[in-house]
N, C-alpha and C positions, 0 to 999 in steps of 0.2 A: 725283234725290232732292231733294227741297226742303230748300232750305238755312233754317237758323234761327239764332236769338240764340247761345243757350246749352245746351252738354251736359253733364250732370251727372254721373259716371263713381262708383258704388258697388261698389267690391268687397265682397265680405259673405259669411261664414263662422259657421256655427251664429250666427245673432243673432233668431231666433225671436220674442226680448221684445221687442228692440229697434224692428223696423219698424213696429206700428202708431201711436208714438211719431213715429216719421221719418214715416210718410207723411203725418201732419197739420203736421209742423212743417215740410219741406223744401218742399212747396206752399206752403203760406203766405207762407214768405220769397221763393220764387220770384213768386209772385203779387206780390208789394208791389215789387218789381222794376221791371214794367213792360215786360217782354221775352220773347218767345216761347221756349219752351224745352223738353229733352225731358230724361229721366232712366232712364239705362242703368246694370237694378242686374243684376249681376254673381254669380250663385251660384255662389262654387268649390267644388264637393262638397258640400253641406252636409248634417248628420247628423242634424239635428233638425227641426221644420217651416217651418223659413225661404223654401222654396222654396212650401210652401201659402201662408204670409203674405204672399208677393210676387205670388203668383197672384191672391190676395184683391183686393189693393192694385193691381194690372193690372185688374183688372173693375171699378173705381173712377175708373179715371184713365188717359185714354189720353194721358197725356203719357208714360208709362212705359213700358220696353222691356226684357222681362225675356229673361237668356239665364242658361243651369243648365249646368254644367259637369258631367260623366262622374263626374268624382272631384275631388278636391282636387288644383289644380294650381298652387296659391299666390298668392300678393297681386301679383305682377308679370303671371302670366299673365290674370289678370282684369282688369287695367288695359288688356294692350295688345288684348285682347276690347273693352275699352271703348270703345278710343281707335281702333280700326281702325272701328266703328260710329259714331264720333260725326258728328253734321253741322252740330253749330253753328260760329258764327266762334270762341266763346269756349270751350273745355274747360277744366271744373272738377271736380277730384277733389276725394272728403272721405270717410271709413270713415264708416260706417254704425252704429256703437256709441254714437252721439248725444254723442260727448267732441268731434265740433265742432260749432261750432252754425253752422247756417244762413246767420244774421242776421249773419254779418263777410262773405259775399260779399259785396253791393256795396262793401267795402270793398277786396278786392281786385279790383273792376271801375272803381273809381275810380283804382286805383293803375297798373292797365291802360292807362285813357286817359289818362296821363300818357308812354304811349309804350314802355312796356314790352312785351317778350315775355313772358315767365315774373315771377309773383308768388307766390310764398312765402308761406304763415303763419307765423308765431313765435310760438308756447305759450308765450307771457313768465310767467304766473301757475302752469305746470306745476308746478313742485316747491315750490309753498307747502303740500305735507303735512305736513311732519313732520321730524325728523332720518333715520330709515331712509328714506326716501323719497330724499334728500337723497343720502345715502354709498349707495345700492345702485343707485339710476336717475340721479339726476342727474349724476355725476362719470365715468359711464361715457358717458352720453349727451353731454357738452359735451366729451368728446375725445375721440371719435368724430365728435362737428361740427367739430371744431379740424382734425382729423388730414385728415375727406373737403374741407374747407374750403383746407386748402394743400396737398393731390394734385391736387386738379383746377384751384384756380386759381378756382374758383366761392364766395365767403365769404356763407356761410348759420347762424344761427347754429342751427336748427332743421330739418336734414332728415330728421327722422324726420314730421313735420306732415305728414297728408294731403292737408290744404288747402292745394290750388294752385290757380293759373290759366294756361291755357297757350293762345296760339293755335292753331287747329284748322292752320295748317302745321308747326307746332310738332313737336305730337305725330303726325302722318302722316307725319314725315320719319323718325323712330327708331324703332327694331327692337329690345323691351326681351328679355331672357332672364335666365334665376340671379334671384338678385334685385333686380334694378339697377333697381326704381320708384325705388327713394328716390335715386337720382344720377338723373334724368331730366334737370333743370335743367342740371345737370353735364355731361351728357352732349350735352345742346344746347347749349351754349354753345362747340360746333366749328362750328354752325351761326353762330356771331358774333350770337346772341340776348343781348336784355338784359334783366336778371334782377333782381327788385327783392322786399322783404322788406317785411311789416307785419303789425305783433302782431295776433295774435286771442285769441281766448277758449278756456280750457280746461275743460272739465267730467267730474266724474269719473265713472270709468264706473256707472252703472246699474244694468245686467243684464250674465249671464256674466262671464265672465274673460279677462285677457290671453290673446290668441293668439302672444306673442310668448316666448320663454326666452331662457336665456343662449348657449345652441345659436349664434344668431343670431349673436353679434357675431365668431365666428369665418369663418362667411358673408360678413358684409358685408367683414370684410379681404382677403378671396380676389377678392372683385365690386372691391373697391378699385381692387386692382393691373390687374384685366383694363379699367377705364375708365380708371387712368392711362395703361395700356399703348394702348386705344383712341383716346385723347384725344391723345395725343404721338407715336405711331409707328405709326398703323393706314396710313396711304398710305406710309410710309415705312420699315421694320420694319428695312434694311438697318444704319439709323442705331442702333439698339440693340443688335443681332445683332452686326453690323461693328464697333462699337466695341471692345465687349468681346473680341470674338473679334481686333480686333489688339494691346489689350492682353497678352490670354494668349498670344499667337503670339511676341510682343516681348520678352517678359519670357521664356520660352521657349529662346528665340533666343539672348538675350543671357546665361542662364545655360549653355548651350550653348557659345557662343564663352569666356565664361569657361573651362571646362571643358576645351577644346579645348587651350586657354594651357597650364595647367597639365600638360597631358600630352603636348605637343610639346614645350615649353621645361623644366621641370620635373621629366617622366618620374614625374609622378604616376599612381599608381592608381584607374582610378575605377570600377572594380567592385564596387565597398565603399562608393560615396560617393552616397546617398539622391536630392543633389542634380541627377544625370546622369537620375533617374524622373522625379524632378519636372520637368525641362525637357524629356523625353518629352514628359512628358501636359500639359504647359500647352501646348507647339506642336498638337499633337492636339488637343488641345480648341478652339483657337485657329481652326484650322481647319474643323472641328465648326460652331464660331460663326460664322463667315463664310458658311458653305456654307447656314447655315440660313437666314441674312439674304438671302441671294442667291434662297434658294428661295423666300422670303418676298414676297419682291420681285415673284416671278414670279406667285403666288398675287394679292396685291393687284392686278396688273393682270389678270389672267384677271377676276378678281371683278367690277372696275369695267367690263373694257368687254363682257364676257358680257352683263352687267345693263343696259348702255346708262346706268351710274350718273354721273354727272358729279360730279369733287371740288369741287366750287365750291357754295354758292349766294346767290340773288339776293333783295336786302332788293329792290328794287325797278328800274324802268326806265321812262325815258320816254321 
């Protein structure tokens, strides 16, 4: 496959109004560029005629690669459609609802060759709506950047922004599922990628309406903890399992031998004493948790060398 500059990665869902808009403006900015480039728009199910507008827009421009998905299978499943197709060095994602504009890519292609792996946009101007604007999206959105900002160790103050840039090893090293686009960067940065931030521009949306509810942020905490979990103990699982589980074994135990005391030396009762269940079930559980880490253990390496996957990799070599 020939290799090029730049791949442009659109996920797109019922946005109908939107594309004749995008197909003159993302050309255009692509054009003023100055870089070969191709543009992978992504149809997950969509209900209205977005997928004729994208057909339109493919007999117009064969820089463009369109792929129509079955049904809706969400924003993360059509990114990694995207990102498994891309061929440029440079993969750049942006939603397709024209709220980014074009015209801050080479901005984050300058911030690029500055040596980065991963560039971020920042929607600095987002919430100059209004007061509801303010108390309903923004207080919910900057802690949820706060909270994904010190689980992963990755400080973004914007990761909900579509607009990214990643290198094309980047994104062929990760395997996205649920909805873990928006930790990508996070999620790379196991790879020891370097991750850089610059404001862009925000515009409001145009046509249709948010694809997003409050559904969602219960989601993104669930996706949270399985990158924390990913990020910190995916080759090592025994280390979180094993912890815990000799805590609860220990404390167990030692309510146990208390117990013991009191009813050899003391000639206490403990048929009646709540205490004698609970040091049950915390050694049992104790145990539980050991046993799962240890299985854990056995799992991650079946995984790794089944797949011939190496825990390492390499910025370079000479």
């Amino acid at each position: 496959m020939t290799q090029i500059d730049l791949s442009i990665v659109l996920p797109i869902y019922n946005e109908e109004e939107s594309i004749p808009a995008l197909a003159k403006e993302l050309p255009a900015a692509l054009d003023a560029i100055g870089k070969s480039y191709e543009i992978i728009c992504v149809d997950d199910g969509s209900r209205d005629g977005t997928f004729a507008a994208l057909k339109a827009w493919r007999e117009q421009d064969d820089c463009v690669h369109v792929i129509r998905f079955r049904r809706n299978f969400g924003q993360t499943a059509a990114f990694a459609a995207g990102f498994d197709r891309a061929r440029g060095d440079v993969v750049i994602t942006m939603d397709a609802d024209l709220q980014n504009d074009p015209a801050d890519i080479p901005k984050l292609l300058a911030k690029m060759d500055e040596g980065f792996d991963v560039v971020s946009g920042w929607r600095v101007e987002r919430w100059q709506e209004g007061l509801k604007s303010f108390i309903v999206r923004k207080i919910p959105s900057a802690t949820a950047n706060w909270l994904i900002s010190k689980t992963t160790g990755v400080y973004l103050h914007d990761y909900g922004c579509s607009l990214k840039a990643y290198r094309n090893e980047v994104v062929k090293g990760i395997k996205l599922y649920g909805d873990m686009h928006r930790f990508v960067p996070a999620i790379a940065s196991w790879f020891g990628v370097t991750v850089a931030e610059v404001p862009v521009k925000y515009r409001s949306r145009r046509f249709g309406s948010s694809k997003y509810g409050a559904g969602r942020i219960f989601r993104v905490l669930l996706d949270l903890m399985t990158v924390r979990f990913l990020l910190g103990y995916s080759t090592r699982p025994i280390r979180i399992f094993g912890a815990w589980g000799l805590i609860s074994l220990l404390a167990g135990f030692g309510a146990a031998v208390y117990l013991t005391i009191l009813k050899l030396f003391y000639n206490v009762q403990l048929s009646d004493r709540p205490l004698l269940l609970m040091a049950v079930l915390l050694m049992v559980v104790g145990i539980q948790l050991i046993s799962m880490g240890l299985l854990g253990e056995l799992i991650v390496r079946v995984y790794f060398e089944s797949q011939g996957k190496p825990i390492y990799t390499v910025r370079e070599e000479l």
